[in-house]
MOPAC internal coordinates of N, CA, C and O (Angstrom, degrees):
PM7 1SCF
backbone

  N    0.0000 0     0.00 0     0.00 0    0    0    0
  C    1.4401 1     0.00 0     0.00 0    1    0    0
  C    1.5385 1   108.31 1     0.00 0    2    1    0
  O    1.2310 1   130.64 1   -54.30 1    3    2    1
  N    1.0253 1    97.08 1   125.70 1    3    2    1
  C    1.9610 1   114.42 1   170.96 1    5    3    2
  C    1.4923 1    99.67 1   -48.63 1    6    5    3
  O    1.2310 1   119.40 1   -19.91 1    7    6    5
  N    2.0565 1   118.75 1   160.09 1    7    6    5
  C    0.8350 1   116.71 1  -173.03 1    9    7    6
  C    1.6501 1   103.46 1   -93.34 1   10    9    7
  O    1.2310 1   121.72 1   177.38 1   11   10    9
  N    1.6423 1   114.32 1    -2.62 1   11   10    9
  C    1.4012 1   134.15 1  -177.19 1   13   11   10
  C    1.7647 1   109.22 1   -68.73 1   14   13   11
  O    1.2310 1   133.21 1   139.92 1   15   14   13
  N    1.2945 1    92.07 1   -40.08 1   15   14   13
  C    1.5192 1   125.03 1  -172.60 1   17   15   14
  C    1.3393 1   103.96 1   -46.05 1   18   17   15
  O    1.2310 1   130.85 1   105.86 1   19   18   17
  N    1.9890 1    96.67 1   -74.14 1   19   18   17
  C    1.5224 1   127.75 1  -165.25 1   21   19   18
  C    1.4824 1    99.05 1   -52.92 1   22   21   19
  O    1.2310 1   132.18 1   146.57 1   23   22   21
  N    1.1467 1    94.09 1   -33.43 1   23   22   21
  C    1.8337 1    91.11 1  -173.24 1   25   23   22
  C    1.7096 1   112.10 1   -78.81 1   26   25   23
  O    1.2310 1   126.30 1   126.63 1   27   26   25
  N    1.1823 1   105.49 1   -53.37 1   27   26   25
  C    1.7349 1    95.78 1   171.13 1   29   27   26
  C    1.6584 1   115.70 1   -73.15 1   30   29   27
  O    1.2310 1   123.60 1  -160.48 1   31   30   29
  N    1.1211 1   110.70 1    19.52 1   31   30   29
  C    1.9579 1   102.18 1  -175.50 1   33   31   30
  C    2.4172 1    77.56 1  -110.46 1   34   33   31
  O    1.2310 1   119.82 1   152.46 1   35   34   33
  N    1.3742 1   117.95 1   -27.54 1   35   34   33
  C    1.4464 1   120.27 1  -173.97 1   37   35   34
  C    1.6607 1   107.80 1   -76.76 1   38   37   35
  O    1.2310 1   121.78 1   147.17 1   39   38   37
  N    1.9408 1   114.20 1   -32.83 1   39   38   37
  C    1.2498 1   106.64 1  -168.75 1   41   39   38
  C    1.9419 1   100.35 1   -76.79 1   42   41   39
  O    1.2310 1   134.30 1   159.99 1   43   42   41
  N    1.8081 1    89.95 1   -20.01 1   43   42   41
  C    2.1949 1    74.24 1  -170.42 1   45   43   42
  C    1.0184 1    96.07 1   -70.93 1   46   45   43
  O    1.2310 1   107.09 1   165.38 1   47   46   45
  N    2.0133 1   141.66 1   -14.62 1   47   46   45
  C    1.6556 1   115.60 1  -176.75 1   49   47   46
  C    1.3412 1   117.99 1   -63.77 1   50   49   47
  O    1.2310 1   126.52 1   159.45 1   51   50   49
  N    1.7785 1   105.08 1   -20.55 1   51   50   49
  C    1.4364 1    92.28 1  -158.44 1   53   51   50
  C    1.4102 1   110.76 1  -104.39 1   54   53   51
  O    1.2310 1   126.17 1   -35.59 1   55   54   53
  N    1.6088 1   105.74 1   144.41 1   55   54   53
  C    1.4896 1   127.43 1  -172.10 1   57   55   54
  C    1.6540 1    99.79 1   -41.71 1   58   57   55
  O    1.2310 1   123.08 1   -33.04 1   59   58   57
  N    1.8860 1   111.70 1   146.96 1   59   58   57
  C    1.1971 1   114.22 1  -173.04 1   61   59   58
  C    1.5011 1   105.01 1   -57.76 1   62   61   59
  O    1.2310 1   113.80 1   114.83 1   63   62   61
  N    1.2737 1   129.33 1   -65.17 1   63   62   61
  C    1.4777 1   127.07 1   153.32 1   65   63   62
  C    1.5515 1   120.47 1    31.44 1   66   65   63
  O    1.2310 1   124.33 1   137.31 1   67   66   65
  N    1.5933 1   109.29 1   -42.69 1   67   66   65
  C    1.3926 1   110.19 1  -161.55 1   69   67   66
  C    1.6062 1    97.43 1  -115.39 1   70   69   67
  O    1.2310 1   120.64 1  -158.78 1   71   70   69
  N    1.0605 1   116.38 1    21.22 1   71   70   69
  C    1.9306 1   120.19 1  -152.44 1   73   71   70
  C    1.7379 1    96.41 1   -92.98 1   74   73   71
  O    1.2310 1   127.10 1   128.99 1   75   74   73
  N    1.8716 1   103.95 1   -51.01 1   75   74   73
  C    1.4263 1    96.54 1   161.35 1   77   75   74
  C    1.5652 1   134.13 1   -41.78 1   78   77   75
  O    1.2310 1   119.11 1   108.53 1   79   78   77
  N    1.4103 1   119.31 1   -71.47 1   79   78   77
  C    1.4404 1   150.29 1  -172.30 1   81   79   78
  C    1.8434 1    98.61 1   -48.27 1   82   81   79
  O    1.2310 1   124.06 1   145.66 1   83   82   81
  N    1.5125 1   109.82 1   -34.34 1   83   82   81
  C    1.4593 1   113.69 1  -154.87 1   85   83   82
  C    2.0997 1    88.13 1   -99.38 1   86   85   83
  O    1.2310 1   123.62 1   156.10 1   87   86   85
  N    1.4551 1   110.67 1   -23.90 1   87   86   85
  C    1.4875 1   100.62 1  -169.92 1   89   87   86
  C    1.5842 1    89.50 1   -87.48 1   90   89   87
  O    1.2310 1   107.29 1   136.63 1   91   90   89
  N    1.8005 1   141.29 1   -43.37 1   91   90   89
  C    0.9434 1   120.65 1   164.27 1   93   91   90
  C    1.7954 1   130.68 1   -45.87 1   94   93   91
  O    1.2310 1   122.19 1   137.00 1   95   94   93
  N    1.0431 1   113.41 1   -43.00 1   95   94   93
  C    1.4421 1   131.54 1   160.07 1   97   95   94
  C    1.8743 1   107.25 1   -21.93 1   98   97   95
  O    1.2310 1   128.71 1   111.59 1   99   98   97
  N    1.5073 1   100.83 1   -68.41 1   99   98   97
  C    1.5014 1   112.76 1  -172.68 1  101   99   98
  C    1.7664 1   107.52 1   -79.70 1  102  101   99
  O    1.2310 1   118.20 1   142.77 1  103  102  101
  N    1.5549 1   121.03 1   -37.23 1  103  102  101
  C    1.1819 1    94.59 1   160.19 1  105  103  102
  C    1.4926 1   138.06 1   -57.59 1  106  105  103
  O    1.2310 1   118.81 1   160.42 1  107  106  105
  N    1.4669 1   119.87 1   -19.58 1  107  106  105
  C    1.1297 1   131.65 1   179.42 1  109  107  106
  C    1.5119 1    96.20 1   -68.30 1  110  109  107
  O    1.2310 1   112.33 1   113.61 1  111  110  109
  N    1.5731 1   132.08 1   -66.39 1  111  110  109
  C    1.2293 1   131.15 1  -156.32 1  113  111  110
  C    1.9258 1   100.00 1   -47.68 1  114  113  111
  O    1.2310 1   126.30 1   141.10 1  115  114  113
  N    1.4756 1   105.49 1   -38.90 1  115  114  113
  C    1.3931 1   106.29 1  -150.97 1  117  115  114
  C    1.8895 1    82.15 1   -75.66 1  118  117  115
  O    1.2310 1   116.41 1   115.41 1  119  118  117
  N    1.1155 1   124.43 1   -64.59 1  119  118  117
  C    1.6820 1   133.06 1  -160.57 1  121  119  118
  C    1.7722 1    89.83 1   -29.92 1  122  121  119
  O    1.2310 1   124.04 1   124.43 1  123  122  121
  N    1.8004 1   109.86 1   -55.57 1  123  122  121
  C    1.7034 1   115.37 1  -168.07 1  125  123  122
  C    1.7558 1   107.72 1   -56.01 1  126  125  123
  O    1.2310 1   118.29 1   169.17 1  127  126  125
  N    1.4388 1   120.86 1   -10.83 1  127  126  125
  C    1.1363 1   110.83 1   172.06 1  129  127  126
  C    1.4016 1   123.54 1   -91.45 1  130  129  127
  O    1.2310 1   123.41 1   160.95 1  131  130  129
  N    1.3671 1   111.07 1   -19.05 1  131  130  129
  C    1.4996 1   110.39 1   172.78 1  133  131  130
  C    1.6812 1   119.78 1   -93.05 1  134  133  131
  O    1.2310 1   131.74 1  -107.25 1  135  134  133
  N    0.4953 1    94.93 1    72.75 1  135  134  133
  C    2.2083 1   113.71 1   179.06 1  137  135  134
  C    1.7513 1   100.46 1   -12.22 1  138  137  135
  O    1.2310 1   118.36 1   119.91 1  139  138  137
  N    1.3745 1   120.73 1   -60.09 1  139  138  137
  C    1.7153 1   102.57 1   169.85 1  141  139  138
  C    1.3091 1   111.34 1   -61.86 1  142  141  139
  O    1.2310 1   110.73 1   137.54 1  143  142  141
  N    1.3438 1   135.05 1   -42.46 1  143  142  141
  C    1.7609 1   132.34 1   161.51 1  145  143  142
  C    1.6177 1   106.27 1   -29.66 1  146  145  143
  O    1.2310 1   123.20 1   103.68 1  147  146  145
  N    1.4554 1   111.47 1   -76.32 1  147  146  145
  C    1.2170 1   107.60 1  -167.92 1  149  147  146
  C    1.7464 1   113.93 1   -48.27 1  150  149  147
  O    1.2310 1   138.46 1   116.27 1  151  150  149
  N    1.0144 1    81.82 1   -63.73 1  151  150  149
  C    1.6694 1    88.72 1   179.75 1  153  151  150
  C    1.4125 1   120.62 1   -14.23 1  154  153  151
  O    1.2310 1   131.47 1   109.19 1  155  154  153
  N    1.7829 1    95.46 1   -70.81 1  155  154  153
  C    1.5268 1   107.53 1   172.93 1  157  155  154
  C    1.6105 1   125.85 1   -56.38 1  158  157  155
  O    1.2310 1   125.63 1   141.36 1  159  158  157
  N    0.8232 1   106.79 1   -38.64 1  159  158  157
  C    1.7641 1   130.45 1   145.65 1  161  159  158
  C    1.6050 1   113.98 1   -32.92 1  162  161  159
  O    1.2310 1   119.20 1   114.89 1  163  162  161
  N    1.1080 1   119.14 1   -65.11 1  163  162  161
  C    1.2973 1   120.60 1   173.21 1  165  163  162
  C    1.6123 1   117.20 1   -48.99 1  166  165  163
  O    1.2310 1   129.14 1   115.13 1  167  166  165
  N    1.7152 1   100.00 1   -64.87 1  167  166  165
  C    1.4564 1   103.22 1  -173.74 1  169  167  166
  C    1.6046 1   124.77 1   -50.42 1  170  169  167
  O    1.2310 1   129.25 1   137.93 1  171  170  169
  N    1.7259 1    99.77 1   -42.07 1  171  170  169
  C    1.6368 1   115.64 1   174.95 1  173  171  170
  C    1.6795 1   107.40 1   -49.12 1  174  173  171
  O    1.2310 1   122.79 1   125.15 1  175  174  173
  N    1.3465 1   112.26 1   -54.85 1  175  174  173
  C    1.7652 1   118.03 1   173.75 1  177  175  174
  C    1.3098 1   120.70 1   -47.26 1  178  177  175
  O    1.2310 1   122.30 1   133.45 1  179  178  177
  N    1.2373 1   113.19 1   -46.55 1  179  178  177
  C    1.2486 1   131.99 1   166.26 1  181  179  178
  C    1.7670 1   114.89 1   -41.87 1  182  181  179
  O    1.2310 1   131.74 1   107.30 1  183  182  181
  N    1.3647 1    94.94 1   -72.70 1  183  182  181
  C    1.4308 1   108.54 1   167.99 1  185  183  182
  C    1.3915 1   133.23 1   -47.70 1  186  185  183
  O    1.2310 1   133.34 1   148.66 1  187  186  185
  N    1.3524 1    91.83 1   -31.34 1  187  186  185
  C    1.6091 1    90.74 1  -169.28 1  189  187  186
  C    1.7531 1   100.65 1   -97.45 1  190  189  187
  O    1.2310 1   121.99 1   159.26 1  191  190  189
  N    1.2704 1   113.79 1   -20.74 1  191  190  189
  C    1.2905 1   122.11 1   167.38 1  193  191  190
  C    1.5970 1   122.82 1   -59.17 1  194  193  191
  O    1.2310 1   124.58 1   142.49 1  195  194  193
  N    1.5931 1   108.82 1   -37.51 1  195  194  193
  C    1.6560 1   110.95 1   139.33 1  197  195  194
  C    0.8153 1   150.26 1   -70.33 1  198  197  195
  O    1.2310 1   111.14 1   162.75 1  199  198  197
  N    1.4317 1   134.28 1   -17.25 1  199  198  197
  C    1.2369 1   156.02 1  -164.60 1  201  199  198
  C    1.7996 1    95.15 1  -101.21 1  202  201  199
  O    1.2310 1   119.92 1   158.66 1  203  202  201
  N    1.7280 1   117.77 1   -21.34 1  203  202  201
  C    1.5446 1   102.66 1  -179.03 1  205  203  202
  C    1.6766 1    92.79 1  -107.02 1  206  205  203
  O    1.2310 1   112.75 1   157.34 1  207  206  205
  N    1.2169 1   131.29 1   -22.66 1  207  206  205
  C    0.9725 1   107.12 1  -176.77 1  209  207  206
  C    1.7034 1   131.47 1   -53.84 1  210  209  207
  O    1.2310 1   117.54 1   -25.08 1  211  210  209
  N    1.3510 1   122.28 1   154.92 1  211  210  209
  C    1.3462 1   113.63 1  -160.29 1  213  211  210
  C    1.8525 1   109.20 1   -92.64 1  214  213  211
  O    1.2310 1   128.47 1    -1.79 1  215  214  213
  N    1.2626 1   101.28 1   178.21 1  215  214  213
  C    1.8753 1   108.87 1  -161.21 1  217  215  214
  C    1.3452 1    86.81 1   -50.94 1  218  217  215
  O    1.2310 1   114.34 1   117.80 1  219  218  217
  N    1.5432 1   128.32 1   -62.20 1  219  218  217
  C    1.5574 1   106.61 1  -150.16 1  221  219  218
  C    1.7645 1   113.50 1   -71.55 1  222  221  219
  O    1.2310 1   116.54 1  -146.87 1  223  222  221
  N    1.3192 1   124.18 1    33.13 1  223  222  221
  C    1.2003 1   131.06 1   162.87 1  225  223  222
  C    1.2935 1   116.58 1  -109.29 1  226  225  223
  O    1.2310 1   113.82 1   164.79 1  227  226  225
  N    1.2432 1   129.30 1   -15.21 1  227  226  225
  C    1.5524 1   151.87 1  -173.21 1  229  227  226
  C    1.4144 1    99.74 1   -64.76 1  230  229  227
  O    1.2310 1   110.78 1   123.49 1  231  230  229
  N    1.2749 1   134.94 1   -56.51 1  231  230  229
  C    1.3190 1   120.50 1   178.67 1  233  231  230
  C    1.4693 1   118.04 1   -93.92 1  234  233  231
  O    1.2310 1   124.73 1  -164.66 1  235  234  233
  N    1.2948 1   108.52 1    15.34 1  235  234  233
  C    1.7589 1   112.89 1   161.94 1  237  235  234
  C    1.5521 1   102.95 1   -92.33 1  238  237  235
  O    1.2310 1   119.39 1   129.50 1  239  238  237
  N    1.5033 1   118.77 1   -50.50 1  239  238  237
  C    1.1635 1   120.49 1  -172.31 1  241  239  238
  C    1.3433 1   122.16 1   -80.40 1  242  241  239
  O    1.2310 1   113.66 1  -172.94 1  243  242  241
  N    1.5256 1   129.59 1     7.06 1  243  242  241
  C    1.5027 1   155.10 1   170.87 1  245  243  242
  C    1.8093 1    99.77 1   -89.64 1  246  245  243
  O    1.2310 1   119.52 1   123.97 1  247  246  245
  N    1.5721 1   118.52 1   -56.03 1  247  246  245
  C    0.7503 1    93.42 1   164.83 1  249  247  246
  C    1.5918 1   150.48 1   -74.74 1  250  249  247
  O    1.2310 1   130.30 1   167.76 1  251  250  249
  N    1.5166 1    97.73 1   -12.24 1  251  250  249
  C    1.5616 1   105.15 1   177.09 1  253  251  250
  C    1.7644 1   104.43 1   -70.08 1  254  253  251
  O    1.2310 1   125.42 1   130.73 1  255  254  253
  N    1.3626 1   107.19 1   -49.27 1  255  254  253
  C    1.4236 1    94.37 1   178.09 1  257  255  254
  C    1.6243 1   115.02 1   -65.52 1  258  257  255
  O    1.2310 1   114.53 1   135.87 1  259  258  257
  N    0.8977 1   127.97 1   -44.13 1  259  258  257
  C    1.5778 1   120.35 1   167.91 1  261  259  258
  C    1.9338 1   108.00 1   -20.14 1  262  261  259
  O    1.2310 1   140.34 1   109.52 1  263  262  261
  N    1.4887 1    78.15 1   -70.48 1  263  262  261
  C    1.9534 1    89.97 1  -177.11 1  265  263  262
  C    1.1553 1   109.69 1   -53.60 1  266  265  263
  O    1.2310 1   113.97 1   136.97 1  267  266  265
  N    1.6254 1   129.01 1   -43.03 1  267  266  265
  C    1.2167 1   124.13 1  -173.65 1  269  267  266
  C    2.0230 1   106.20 1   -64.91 1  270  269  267
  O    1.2310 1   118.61 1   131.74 1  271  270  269
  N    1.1060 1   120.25 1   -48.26 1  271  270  269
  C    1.5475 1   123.48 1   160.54 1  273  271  270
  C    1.4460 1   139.11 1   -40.07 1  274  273  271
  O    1.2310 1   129.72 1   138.41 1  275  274  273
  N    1.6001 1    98.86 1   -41.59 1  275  274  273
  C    1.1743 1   109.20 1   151.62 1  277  275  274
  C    1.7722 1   142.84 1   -73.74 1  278  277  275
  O    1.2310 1   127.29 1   176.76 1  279  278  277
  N    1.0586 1   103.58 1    -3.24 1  279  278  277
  C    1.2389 1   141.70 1  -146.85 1  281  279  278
  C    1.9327 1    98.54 1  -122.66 1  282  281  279
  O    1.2310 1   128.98 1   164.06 1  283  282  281
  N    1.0345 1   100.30 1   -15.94 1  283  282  281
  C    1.2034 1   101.47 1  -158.86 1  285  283  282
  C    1.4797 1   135.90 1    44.80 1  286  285  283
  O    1.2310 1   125.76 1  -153.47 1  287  286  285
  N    1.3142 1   106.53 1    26.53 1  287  286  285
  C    1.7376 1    91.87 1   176.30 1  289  287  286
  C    1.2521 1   107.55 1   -94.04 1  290  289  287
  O    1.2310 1   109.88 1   177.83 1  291  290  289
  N    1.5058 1   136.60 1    -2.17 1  291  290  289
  C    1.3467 1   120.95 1   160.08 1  293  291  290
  C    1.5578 1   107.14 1  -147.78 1  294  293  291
  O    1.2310 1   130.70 1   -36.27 1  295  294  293
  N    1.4696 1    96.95 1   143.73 1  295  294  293
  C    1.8238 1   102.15 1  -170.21 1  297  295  294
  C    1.5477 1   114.89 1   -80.62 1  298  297  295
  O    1.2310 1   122.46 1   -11.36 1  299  298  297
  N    1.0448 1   112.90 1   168.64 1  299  298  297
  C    2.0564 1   123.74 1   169.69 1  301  299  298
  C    0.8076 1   116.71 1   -74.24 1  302  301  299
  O    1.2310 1   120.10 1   180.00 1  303  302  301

């Protein structure tokens, strides 16, 4: 048995429950193969990983971008 196989004879055990979590799962694998996907992928994580962080990170992460501006690694 193929290892393609083993894997679809493992997804029919599992309860529908997991059908979401497991089809996000595989879009991820496929996005990590396309290098402009990932990329964009990266930055969005990135982003959204700032955008949730809470107030008392706001003036840590104000100043890193400051430095990073000054610094020139990213423009205004």
């Amino acid at each position: 048995m193929s290892t393609k196989e083993l894997v679809v004879a493992k997804i029919q055990h599992l309860p529908d429950s997991f059908a979401e979590e497991l089809n996000d799962f595989v879009d991820f694998l496929v996005i990590r193969q396309d290098r402009t996907r990932w990329q964009l992928w990266q930055q969005f994580a990135e982003s959204s990983q700032i955008a949730e962080s809470d107030f008392s990170d706001y003036l840590i992460n104000l100043e890193q971008y400051e430095n990073r501006l000054a610094q020139g690694e990213i423009k205004w």
